[in-house]
N, C-alpha and C positions, 0 to 999 in steps of 0.2 A: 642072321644077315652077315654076308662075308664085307670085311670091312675093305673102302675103296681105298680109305686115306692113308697116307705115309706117316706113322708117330715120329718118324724122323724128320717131316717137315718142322720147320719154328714154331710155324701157326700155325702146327696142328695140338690140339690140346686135349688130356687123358682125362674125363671123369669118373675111374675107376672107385677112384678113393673115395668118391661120395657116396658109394653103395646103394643108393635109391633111397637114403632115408630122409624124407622132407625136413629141412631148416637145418643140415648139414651144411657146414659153409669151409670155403678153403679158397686161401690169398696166392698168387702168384704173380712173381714180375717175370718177365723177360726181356731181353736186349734181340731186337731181330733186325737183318738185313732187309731194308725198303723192296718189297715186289715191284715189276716192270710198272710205271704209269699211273702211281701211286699221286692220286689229283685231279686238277683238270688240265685236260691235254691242252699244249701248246698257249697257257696260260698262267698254271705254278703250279708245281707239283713238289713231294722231296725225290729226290734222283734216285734211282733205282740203287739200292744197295748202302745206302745211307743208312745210320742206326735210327733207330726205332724203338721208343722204353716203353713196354705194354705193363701196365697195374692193373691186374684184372682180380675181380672176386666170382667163384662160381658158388652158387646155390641152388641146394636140392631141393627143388617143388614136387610136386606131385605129379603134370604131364612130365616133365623133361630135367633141366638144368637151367637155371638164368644166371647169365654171364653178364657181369656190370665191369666197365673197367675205359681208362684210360690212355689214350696214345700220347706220346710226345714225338715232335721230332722237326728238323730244318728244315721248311720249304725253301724251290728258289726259285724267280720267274722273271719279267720284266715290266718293269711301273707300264702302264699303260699308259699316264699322259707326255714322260720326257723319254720314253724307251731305254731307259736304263737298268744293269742289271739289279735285283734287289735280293734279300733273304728276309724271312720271318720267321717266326717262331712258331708252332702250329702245335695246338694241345686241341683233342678229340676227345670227344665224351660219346659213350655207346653204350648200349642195354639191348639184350635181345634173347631171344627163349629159344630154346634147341631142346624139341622134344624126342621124349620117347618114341619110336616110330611101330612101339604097338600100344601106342596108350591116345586115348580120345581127348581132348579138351578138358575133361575133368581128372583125368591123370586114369580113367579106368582102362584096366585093357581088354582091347578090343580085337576081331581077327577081319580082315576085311572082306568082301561077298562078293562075288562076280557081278561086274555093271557096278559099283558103289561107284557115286560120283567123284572125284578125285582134285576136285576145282580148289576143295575148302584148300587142298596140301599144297599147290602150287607157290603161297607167300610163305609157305611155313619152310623151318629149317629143322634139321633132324640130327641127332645124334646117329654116328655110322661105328657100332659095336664099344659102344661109352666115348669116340673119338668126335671131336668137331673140330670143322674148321673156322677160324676167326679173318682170313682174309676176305669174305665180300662183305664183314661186318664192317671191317677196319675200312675196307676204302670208302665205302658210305657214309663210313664220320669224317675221314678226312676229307674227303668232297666236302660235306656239308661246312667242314670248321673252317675251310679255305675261303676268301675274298673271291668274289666273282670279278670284279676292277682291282688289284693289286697297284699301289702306289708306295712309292721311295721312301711319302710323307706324306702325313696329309693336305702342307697348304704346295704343295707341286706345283709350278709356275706351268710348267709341261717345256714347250717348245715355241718357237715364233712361227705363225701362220705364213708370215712371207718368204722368212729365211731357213728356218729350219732350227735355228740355234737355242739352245739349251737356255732358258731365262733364267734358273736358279743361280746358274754359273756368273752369269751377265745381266743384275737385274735393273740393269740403265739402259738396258738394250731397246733402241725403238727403229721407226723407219718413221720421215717426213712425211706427213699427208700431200700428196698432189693430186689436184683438180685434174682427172683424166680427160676436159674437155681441153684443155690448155696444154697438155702435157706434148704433143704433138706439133701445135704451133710452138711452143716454146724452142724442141729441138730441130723444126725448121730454122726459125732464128737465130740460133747457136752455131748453125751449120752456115750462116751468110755472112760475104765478107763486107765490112762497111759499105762499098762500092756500090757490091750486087741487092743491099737492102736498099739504095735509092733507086736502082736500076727497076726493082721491084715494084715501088712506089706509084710508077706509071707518069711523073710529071718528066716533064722536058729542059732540060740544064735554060736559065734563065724566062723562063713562063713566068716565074712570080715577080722580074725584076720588072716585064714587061707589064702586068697587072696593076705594078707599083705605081708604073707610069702613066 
């Protein structure tokens, strides 16, 4: 098989030196610059191009290679309840098998038949001439390790429902309760001058002196 992948890629990773001998193992870090969209979209991600410290272990099984190993690295996004900018810390833990691509499930090999079904390979991930690559491993932990609701902090006041304002900033902040049945009579009233409030009233200048009498 001609291989697709670039060894010059970051995430592209050699298992040459493992030679196929099962319980062969070999440590490796790397520093690699964040791929485009590394997250979830429009939610928190780490920014494309951001480092990235990968600890990974490869081990030689029988079908393939199993890769166990670690991300770090800075997300950034915005709290969800006071929409403020925020950063977290984001550590990914990942395990995943990169076989052989002429070897069966039990690591035997095998050569494939015209019509074999081809469904079982579709979740599998293959070694491409001893090379694999770990970026759909990686963003599948970091998805997974990332917060679906990202917050500043956890007791986040958020924002005021009426005004808008930041309550952690301002946490004396309130609005008056007013009875919306009154609130309209009131600022008719506010709007009339002593005058026009008896004018209003419907009685007639001396009517009660006359009652009196």
């Amino acid at each position: 098989m001609t291989a697709r992948l670039d060894h010059r890629n970051p995430l592209v990773f050699d298992t040459h030196e493992l030679g196929r001998r099962p319980g062969a193992l070999q440590r490796q870090t790397r520093t690699v610059d964040a791929p485009k969209d590394l997250g979830i979209q429009k939610v928190v991600g780490v920014p494309e191009g951001a480092p990235v410290e990968l600890d990974i272990r490869l081990e030689s099984v029988m079908e393939g290679v199993l890769v166990t190993g670690t991300a770090r690295a800075r997300a950034e996004g915005e709290c969800v309840r006071c929409l403020e900018p925020l950063q977290l810390d984001v550590e990914a833990d990942f395990q995943e098998m990169f076989s052989y691509p002429d070897a069966d499930d039990r690591g035997r090999v095998h050569h494939a038949e015209p019509g074999d079904d081809a469904e079982d390979d579709e979740d599998r991930l293959f070694l491409e001439d001893g090379l694999f690559d770990l970026e759909p491993v990686l963003r599948d932990a970091v998805v997974l390790a990332l917060p679906m609701q990202p917050v500043c902090q956890e007791d986040c006041p958020g924002l005021c429902a009426e005004c808008g304002v930041r309550l952690a900033d301002d946490p004396d902040h309130h609005h008056d309760a007013v009875d919306i049945r009154w609130a309209a009579l009131q600022g008719l009233a506010d709007s009339l001058e002593p005058g026009d409030k008896d004018d209003k009233s419907g009685a007639e200048p001396g009517v009660d002196e006359k009652q009196e009498k």
